[in-house]
C-alpha positions in Angstrom: 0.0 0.0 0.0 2.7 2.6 0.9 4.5 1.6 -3.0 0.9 2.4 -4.4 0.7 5.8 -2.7 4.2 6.5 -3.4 3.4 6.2 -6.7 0.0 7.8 -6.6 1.8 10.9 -5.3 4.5 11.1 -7.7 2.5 11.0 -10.8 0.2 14.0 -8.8 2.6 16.2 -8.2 4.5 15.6 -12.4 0.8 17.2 -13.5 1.4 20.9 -14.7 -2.5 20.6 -15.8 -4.0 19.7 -12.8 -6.8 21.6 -11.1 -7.3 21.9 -7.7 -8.4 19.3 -5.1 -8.5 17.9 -2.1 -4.8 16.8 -1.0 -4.9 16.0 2.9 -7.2 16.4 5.8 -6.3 18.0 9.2 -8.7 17.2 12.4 -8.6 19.9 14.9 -5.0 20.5 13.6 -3.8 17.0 13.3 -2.8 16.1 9.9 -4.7 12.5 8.4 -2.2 12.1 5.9 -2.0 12.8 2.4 -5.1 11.9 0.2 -6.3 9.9 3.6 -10.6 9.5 3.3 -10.1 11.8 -0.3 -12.0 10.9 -3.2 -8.9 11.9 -5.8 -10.8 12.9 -9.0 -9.7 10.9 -11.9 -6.7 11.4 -14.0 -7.6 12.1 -17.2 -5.9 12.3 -20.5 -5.6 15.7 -22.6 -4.6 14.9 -26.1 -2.1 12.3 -25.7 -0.3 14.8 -23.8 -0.2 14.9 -19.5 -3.1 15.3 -18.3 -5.1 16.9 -15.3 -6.9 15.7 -12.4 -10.7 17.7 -12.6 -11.6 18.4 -15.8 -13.2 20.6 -13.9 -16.9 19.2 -14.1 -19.2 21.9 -16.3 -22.2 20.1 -16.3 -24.6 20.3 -13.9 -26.7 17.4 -15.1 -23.6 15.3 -14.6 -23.2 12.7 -12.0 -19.7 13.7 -11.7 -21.3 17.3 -9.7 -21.4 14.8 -6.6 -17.9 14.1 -5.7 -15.8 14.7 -9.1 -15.0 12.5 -11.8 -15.4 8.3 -10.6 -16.1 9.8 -7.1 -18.8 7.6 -6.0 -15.5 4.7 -6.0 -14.9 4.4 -2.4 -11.2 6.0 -0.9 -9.4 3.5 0.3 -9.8 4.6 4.1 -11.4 7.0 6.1 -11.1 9.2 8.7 -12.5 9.2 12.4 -14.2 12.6 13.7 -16.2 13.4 16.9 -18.9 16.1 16.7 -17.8 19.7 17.1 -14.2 18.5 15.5 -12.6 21.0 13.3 -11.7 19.8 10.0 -9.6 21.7 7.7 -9.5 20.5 4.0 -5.9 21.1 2.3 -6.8 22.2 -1.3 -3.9 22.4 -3.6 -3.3 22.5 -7.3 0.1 21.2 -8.1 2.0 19.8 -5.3 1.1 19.8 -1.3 3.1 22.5 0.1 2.5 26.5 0.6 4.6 27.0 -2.5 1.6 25.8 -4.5 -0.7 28.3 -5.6 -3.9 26.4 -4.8 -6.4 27.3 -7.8 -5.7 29.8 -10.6 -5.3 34.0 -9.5 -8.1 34.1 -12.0 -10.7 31.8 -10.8 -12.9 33.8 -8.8 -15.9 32.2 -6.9 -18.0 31.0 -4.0 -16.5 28.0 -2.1 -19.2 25.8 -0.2 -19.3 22.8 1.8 -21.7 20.4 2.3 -22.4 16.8 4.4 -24.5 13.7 3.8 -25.0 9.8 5.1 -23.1 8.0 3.1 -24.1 6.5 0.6 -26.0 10.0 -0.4 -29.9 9.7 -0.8 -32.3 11.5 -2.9 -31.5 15.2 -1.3 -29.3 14.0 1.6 -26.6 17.1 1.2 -26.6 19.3 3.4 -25.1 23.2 3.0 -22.9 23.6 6.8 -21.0 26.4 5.0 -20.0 28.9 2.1 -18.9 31.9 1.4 -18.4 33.8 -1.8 -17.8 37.6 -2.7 -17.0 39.7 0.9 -15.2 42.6 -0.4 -15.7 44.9 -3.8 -13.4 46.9 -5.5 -13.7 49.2 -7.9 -13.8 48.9 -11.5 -12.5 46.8 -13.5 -11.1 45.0 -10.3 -13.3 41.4 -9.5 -13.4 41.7 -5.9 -12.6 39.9 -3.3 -13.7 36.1 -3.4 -13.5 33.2 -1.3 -11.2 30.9 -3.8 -9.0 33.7 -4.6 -8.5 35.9 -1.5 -9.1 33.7 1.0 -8.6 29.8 0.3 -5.7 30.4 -2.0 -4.2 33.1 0.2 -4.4 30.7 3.2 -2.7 27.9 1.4 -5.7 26.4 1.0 -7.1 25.6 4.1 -11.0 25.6 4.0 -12.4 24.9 7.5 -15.8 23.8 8.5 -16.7 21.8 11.9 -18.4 18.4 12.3 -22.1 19.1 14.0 -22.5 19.1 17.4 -24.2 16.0 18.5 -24.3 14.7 15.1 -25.8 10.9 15.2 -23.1 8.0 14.9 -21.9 7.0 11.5 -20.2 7.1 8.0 -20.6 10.4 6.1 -18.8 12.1 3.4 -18.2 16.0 3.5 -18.5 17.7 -0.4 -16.5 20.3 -0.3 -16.6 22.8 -3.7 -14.5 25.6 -5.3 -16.0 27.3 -8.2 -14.4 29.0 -11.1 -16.5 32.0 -12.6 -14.1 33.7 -14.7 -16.0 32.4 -17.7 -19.1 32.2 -16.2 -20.4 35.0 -17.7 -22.4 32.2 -19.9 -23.7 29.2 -19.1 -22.3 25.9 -20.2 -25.6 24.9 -22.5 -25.4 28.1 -24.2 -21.7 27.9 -24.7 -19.7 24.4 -23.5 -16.3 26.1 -24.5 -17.0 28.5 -21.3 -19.2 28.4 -18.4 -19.0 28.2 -14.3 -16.4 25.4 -13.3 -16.9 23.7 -10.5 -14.5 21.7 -8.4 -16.0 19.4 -6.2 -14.5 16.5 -3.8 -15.5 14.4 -1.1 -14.0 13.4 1.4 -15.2 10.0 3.7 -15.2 10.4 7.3 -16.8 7.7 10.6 -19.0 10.0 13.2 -17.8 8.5 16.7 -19.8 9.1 20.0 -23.2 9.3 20.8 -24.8 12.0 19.0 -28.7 11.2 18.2 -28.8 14.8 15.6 -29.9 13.8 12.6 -29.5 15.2 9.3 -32.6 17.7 8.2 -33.2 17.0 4.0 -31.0 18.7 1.8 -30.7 18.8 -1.9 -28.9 16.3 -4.6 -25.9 16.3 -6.6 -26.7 16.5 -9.2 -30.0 19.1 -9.3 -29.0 21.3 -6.4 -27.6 24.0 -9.2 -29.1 25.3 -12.0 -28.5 27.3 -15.5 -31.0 30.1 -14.3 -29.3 30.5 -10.8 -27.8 33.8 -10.7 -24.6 32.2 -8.9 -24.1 29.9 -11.9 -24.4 32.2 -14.7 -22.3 35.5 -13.3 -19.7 37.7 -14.8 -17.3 38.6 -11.8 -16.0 41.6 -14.5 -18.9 43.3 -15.4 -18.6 45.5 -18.3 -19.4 49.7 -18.3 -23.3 49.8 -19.2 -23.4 51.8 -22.5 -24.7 55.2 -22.2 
């Protein structure tokens, strides 16, 4: 097992495509390990030459929304939490280390986290968290968004806690980034641009004796849509003509 990860991580950190996801977990500070309970998206090729991990996923009618390309494939392991543990999810683009730029200086958006039983269930997810545009600036600036000014800028580390007196059990934890520097069109309209979204799920085993359960949430896919103002949004908005 430790050749396979060896490996795993080596042909990780050789992408120069690769988008960002979900490379380690910390529990109230504690680091899990590298890619311990992750749901790595696939490795895909891109025209014979490298490739990329996250496409990213465009589509909202797409079954890879959920947890990423092939992420309803079980991670190998997964990690314990009580409720009211911290978590802190380590995303990264290139390699795991604060030298890594985390997503793209361009890729503006909301970044939200959600829970569910797992497996997920028609609506099971769950919103505990997001945050998207907190600070404007003027003309022609974007802003200030969560993926760019603060996840990236804090090496990103996206933190969210475990529900107090959350029932007993296994669970997986979708956490998202989202792209909308070409999301000033929606994919069906235009499938060359549109929102990207970079989801990944991570597996985790609710110790204790919590009896909170889960209220319903939405599915993956369905919880987004083309007409949502979030989805469809240009973060550069262009002078109105006179």
């Amino acid at each position: 097992m430790a050749r396979i990860s060896a490996l795993l991580l080596s042909l990780l950190t050789g992408q120069a495509c690769a988008h960002t996801f979900i490379w380690g977990v910390f529990v109230n500070g504690v680091d899990q390990g590298t890619f311990k309970g992750v749901r790595i998206p696939a490795y895909n090729g891109q025209n014979g030459k490298g490739g990329y991990n996250n496409s990213p996923v465009k589509d909202l009618d797409s079954i890879d929304m959920r947890c990423n390309v092939m992420g309803d494939i079980q991670a190998h392991d997964t990690i314990k939490v009580q409720p009211g543990d911290n978590l802190t999810f380590d995303w990264h683009h290139e390699i795991r280390n604060d030298t890594d730029d985390v997503i793209a200086n361009s890729h503006h958006g909301p970044s939200l986290i959600y829970i569910s039983p797992d497996p997920p269930t028609e609506n099971s997810f769950v919103k505990l968290w997001h945050s998207g545009k907190y600070e404007s600036n003027p003309f022609p600036q974007a802003g200030k968004w969560s993926t760019t000014s603060d996840i990236a800028k804090h090496f990103g580390h996206m933190n969210v806690r475990v529900p107090e007196g959350l029932k007993a059990g296994h669970y997986i934890i979708r956490a998202e980034m989202v792209g909308l520097h070409e999301g000033d069109v929606s994919y069906v309209q235009n499938p060359k641009r549109g929102a990207q979204f970079y989801p990944d799920c991570v597996q985790i085993l609710v110790e204790g004796d919590g009896e909170v359960e889960l209220p319903e949430g939405v599915s993956f896919p369905g919880a987004y849509s083309y007409e949502d103002p979030g989805v469809v949004h240009n973060v550069r908005p262009r002078l109105s003509k006179l």
